[in-house]
N, C-alpha and C positions, 0 to 999 in steps of 0.2 A: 595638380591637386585633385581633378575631379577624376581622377586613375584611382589615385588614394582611397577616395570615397568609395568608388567603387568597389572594391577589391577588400576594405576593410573588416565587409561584416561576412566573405568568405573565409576569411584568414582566419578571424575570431573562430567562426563554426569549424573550419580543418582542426583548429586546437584545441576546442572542447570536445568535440569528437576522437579525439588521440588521448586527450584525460580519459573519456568515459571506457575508452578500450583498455586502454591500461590498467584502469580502477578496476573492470572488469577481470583480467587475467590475475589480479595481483589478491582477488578474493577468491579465489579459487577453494573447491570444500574436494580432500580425496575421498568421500562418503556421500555421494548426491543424496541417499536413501532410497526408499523405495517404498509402494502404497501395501499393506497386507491384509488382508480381511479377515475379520476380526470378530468378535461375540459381537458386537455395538456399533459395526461398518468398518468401514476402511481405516488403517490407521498408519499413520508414518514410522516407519521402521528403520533406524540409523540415520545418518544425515547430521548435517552440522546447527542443529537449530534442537534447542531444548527445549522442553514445556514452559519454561519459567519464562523465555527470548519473546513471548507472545503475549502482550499484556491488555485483554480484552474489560475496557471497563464497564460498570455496570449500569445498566440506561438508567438516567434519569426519570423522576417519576414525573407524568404527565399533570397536569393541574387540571381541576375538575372546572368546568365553565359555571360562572355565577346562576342559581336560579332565579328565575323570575317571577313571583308570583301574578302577575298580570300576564304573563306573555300565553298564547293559545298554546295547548299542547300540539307536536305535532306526529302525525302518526304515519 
């Protein structure tokens, strides 16, 4: 039983490790792309990833801290 134990959380990691490879191979892109430069810097040219695949949201606005009218100003 304490073989078991031992050997378990190898066996687990060999099998998630055989997923991640295989998840790997099986996303394969025939188009890596490639970086070109551009009016505006570098820009990604072909490749399997479109503008739209990249959904950057937009920050949150910050909240302004309470003033205080007693408190010293500090400089």
């Amino acid at each position: 039983m304490t073989r078991l134990r031992a050997l378990a959380p190898l066996i687990v990691a060999a099998a998630l490790a055989a997923v991640a490879v295989l998840t790997v191979q099986q996303a394969g892109c025939p188009d890596p792309g490639r970086y070109v430069l551009g009016d505006h810097g570098y820009e990604l040219v072909g490749g399997c990833i479109a503008p739209g695949d990249l959904v950057i949201p937009e920050p949150a606005p910050q909240p302004l801290p309470p003033l205080d009218a007693g408190a010293p100003a500090k400089s």
